[in-house]
PLY file of the C-alpha trace (Angstrom):
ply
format ascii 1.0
element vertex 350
property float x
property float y
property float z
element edge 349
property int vertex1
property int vertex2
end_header
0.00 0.00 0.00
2.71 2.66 0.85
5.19 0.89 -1.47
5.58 4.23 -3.04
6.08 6.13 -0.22
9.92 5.90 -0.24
12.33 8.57 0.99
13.26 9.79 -2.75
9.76 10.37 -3.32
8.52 12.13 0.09
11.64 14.52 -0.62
10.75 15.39 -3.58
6.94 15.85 -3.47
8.04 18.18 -0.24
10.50 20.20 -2.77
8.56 20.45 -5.41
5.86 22.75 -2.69
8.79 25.36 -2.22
8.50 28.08 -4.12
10.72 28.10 -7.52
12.78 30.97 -6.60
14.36 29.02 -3.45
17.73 27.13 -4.09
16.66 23.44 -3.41
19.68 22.37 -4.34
21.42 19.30 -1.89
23.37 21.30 0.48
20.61 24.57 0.34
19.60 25.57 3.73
15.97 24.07 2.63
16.92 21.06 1.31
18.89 20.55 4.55
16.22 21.12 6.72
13.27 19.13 5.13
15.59 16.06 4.83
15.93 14.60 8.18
12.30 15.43 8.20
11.38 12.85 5.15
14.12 10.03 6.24
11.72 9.87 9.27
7.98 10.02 7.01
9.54 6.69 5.43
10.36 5.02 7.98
6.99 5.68 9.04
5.63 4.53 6.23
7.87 1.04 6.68
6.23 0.63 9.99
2.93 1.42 8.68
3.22 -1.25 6.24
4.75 -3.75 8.72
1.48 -3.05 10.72
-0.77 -4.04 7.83
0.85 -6.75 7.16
0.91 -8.21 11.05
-2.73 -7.46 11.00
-4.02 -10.15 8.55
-3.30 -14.16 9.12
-1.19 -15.09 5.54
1.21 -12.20 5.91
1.53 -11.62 9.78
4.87 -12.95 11.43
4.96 -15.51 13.69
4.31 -13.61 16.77
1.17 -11.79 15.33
0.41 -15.04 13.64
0.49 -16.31 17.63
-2.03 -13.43 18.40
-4.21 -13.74 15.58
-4.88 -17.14 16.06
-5.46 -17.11 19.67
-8.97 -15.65 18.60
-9.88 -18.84 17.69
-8.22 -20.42 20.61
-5.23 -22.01 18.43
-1.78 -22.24 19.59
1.14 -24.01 17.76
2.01 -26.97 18.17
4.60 -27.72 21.17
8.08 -29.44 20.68
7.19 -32.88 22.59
9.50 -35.88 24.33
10.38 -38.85 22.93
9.39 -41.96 24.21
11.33 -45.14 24.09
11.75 -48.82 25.18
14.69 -49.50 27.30
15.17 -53.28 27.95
17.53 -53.69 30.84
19.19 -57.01 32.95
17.61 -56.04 35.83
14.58 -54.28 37.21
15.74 -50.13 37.59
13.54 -48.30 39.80
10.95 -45.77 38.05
12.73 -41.81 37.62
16.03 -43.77 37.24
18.21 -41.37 34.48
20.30 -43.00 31.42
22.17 -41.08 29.06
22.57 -41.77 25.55
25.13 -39.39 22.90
24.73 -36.92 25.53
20.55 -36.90 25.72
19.13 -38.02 29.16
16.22 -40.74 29.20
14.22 -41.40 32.43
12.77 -44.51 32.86
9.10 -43.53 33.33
6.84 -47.01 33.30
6.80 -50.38 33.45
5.97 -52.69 30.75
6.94 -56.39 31.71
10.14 -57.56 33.26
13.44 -55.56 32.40
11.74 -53.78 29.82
10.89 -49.71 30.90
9.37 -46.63 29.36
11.64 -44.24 28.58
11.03 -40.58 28.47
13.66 -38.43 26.60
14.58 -34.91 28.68
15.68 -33.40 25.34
12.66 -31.55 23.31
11.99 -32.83 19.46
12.81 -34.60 17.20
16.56 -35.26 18.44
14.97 -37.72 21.03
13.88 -39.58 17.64
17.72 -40.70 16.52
19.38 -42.15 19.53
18.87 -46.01 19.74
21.49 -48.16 21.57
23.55 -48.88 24.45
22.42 -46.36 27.66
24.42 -45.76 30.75
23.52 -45.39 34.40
24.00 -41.50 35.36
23.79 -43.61 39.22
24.76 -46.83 40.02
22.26 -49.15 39.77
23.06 -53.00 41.81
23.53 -55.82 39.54
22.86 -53.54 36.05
25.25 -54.83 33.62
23.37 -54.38 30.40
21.05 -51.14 29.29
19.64 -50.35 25.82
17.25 -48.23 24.39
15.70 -50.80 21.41
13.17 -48.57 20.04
10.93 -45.35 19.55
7.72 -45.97 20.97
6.35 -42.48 20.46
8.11 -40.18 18.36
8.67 -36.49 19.17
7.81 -33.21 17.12
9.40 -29.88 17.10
7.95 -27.38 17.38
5.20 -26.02 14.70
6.56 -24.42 11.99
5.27 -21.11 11.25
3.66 -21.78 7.66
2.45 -25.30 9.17
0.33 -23.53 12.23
-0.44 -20.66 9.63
-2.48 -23.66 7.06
-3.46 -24.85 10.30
-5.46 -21.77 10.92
-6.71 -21.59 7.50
-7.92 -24.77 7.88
-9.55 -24.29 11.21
-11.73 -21.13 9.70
-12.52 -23.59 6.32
-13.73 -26.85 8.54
-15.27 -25.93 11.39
-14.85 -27.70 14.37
-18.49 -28.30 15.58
-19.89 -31.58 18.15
-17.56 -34.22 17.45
-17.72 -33.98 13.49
-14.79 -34.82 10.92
-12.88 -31.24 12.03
-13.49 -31.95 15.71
-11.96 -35.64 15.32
-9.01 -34.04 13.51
-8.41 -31.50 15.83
-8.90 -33.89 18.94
-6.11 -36.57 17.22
-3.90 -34.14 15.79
-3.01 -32.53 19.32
-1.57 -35.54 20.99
1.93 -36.56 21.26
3.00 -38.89 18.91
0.49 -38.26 16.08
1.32 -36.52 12.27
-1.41 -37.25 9.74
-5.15 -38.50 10.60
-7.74 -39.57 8.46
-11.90 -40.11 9.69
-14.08 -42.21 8.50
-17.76 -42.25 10.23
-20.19 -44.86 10.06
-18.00 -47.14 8.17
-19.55 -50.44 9.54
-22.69 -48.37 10.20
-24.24 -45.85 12.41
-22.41 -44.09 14.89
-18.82 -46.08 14.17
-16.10 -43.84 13.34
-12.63 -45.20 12.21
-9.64 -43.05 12.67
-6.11 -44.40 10.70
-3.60 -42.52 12.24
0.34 -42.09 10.96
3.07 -40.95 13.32
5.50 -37.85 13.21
7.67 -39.51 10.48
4.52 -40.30 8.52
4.60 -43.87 9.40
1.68 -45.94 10.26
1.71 -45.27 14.19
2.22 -47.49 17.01
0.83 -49.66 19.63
1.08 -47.05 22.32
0.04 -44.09 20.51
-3.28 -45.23 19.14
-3.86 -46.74 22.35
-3.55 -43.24 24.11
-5.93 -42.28 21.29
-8.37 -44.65 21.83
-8.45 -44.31 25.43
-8.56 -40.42 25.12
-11.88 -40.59 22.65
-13.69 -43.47 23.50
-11.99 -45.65 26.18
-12.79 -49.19 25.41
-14.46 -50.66 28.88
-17.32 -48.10 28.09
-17.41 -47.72 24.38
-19.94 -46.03 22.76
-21.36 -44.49 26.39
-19.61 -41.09 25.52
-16.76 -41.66 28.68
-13.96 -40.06 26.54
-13.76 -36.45 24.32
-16.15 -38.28 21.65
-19.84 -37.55 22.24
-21.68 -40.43 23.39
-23.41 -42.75 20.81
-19.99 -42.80 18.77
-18.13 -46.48 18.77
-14.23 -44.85 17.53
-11.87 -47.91 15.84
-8.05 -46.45 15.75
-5.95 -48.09 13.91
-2.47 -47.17 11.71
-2.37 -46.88 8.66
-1.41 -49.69 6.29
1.64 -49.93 4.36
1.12 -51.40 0.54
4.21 -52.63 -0.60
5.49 -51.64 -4.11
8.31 -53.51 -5.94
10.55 -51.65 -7.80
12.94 -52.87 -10.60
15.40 -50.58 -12.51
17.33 -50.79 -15.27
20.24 -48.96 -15.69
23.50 -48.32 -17.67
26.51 -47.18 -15.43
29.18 -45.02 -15.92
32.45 -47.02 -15.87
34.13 -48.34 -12.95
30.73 -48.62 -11.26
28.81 -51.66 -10.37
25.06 -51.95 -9.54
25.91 -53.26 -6.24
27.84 -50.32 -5.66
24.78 -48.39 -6.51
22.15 -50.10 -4.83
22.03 -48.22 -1.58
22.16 -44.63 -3.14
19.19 -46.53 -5.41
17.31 -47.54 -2.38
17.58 -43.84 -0.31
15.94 -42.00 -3.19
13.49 -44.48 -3.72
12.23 -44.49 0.28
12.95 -40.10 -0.03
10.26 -40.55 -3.17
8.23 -42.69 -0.95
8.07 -40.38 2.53
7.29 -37.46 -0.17
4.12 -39.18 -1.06
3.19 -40.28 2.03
3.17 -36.12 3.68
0.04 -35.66 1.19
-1.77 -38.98 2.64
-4.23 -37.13 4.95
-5.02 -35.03 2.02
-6.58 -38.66 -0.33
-5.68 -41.38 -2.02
-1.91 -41.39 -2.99
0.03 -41.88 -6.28
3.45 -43.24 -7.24
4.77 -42.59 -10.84
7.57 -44.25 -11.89
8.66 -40.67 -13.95
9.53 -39.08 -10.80
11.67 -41.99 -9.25
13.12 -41.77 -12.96
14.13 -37.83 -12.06
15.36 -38.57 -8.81
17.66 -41.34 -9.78
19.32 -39.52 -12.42
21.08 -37.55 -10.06
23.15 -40.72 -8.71
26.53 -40.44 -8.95
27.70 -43.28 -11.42
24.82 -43.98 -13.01
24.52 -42.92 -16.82
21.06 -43.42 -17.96
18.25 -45.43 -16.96
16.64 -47.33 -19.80
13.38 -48.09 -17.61
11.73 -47.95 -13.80
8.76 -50.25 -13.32
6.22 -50.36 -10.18
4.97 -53.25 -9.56
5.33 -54.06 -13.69
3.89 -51.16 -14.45
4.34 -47.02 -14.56
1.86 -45.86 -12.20
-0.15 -47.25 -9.02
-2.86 -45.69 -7.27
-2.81 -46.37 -3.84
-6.31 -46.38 -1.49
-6.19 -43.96 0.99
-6.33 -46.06 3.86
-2.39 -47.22 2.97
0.78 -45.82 2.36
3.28 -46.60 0.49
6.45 -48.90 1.29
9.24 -50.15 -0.30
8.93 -54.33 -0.85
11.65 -55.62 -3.04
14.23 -53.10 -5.05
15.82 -54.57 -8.13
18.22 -53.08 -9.58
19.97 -54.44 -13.15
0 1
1 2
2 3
3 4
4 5
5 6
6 7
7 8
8 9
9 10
10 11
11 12
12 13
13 14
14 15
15 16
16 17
17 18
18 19
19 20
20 21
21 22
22 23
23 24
24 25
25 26
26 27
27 28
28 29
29 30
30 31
31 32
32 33
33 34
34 35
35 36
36 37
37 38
38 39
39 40
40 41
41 42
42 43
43 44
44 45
45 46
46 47
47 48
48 49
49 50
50 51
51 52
52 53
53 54
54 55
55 56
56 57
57 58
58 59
59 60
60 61
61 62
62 63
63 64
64 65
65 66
66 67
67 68
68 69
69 70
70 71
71 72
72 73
73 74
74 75
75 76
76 77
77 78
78 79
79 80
80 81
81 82
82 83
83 84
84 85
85 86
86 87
87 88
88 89
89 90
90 91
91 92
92 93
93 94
94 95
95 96
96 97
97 98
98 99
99 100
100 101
101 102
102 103
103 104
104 105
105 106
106 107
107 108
108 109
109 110
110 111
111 112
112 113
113 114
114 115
115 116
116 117
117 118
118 119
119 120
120 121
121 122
122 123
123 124
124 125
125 126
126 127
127 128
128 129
129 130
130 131
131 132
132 133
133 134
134 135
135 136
136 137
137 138
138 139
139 140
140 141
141 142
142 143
143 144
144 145
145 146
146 147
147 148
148 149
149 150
150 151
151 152
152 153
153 154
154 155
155 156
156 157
157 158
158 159
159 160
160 161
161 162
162 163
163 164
164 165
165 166
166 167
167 168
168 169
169 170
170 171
171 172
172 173
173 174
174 175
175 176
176 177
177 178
178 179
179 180
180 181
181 182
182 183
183 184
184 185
185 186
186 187
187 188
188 189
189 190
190 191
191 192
192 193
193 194
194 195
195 196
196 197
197 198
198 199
199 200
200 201
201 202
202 203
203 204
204 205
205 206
206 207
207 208
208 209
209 210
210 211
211 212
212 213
213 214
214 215
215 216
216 217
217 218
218 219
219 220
220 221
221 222
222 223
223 224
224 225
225 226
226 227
227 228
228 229
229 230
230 231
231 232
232 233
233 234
234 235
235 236
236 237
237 238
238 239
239 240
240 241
241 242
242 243
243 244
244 245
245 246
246 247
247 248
248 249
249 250
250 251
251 252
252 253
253 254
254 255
255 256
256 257
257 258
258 259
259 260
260 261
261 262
262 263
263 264
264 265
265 266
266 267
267 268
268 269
269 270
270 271
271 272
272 273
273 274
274 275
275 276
276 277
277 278
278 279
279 280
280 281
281 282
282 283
283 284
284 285
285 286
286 287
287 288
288 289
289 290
290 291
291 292
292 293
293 294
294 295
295 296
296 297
297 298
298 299
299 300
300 301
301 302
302 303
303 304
304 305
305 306
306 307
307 308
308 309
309 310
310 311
311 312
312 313
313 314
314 315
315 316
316 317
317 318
318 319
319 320
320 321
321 322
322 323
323 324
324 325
325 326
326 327
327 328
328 329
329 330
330 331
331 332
332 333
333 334
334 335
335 336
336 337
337 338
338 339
339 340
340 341
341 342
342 343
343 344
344 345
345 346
346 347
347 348
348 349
């Protein structure tokens, strides 16, 4: 709006208001005394401008973005822990602390003998990537062996700012209104653990909902997370009687979602002095990158895999020369239903 209010132009709509038989000249006494004056209009202008733009949702920065969508009683998402398995020789009290690549876990629950909930200190996604051998930060009687073994519950960082700013699109485009398809959403989407959701309702009929539920890394989630879910909407000893967030009457199935195996084969001529062992694993990375691309639009519908694309990724391998064909599954394209994603099942490469 004031994009032409610049300093150049203020100063010289003021000079051209001074009568012609002034010097106006840079260095004249008026010149010198009007300029300060316009330096400071445009910067007033910036700020005006600055203001606009924090005023209204798709240009505001993230602080006014904050603000703006408080109104609607939406805050971004939270960096979350980690949560882990740690499988130990011995039982370790609960609140014991391991450390692992300098990140703290603290055994938290219980799951059967030796084997322990572990909650990372650490924010994010970091808690994510540290899987092996933990050590006692106190001694612990008769502990000779302590490993983490895997992620239970993966951690987020925090929302980024153009993620929480669709996310408040979205909230004004689907309402949110007595436990329909935006409410489920909403409900799913704020617990640890949880990336992409997809509802179904009356599925198996009337007053069923089914909610297929990928985690953080867009992989179909796990045991513990939909069973938090579950329990959070519709625990399970009173289904249907309206005990959890879900109103009453509504019988709510979580479950991951699926994977549906593709198998890949591609044929390729290599530059020399390569081999297509050698190649395989660099293969094999862009075909899973292709893959988790896919699978971030899953909550949006059904998902498709071209083999064109894997073609253009591929290309950029370092010792391969050209590849003659890439086949899915024998063919060029699949169309996958929306209740799977899509995985890797057998990669041929020759």
């Amino acid at each position: 709006m004031f994009e032409n209010m610049t300093y150049e132009n203020i100063l010289k709509r003021v000079l051209s208001s001074v009568s012609a038989d002034v010097d106006k000249r840079q260095g004249s006494v008026i010149y010198d005394a009007v300029a300060p004056a316009c330096a400071e209009l445009a910067q007033i202008y910036i700020a005006l401008e600055n203001t606009l733009d924090a005023g209204f949702a798709d240009t505001a920065p993230r602080d006014y973005l904050i603000l703006r969508a408080r109104e609607r009683g939406i805050e971004p998402y939270k960096a979350t822990y980690s949560l882990c398995k740690g499988v130990f020789n011995t039982e370790v009290p609960i609140g014991t602390k391991f450390s692992i690549d300098r990140i703290n876990f603290v055994a938290e629950r219980k799951i059967k003998d030796y084997e322990y909930e572990m909650r990372c200190e650490t924010a994010g996604t970091e808690g994510n990537m540290h899987l092996g051998r933990l050590i006692a930060v106190d001694y612990i009687n008769g502990l000779t062996e302590a490993r983490l073994t895997e992620v239970l519950v993966p951690a987020r960082d925090e929302e980024e700012t153009e993620d929480f700013r669709q996310r408040y699109f979205d909230s004004i485009r689907n309402t949110a209104f007595n436990g329909n398809k935006a409410d489920y959403v909403r409900w799913v989407k704020a617990m640890d653990g949880v990336g992409q959701v997809k509802v179904e309702r009356a599925y198996s009929g009337g007053g069923n909902v089914r909610i297929l539920v990928l985690d953080e890394n867009n992989k179909p989630a796990k045991g513990t997370v939909l069973e938090k879910i579950k329990n959070t909407l519709d625990p399970e000893e009173n289904e249907g009687m309206g005990m959890g967030i879900a109103p009453i009457g509504h019988c709510v199935n979580v479950a991951a979602a699926s994977e549906h195996k593709l198998n890949i084969k591609v044929d390729v001529s290599l530059k020399s002095g390569y081999t297509l062992q050698g190649v395989l694993p660099a293969v094999k990375t862009e075909v899973e990158k292709y893959f988790e691309d896919v699978n971030s639009r899953w909550e949006k519908g059904d998902i498709s895999v071209y083999s064109a694309h894997i073609l253009v990724r591929l290309l950029n391998i370092s010792g391969i020369e050209n590849i003659v064909s890439v086949k899915i599954n024998g063919g060029d394209y699949v169309k996958i239903n929306g209740i799977f994603i899509a995985a890797l099942g057998t990669l041929e490469v020759v």
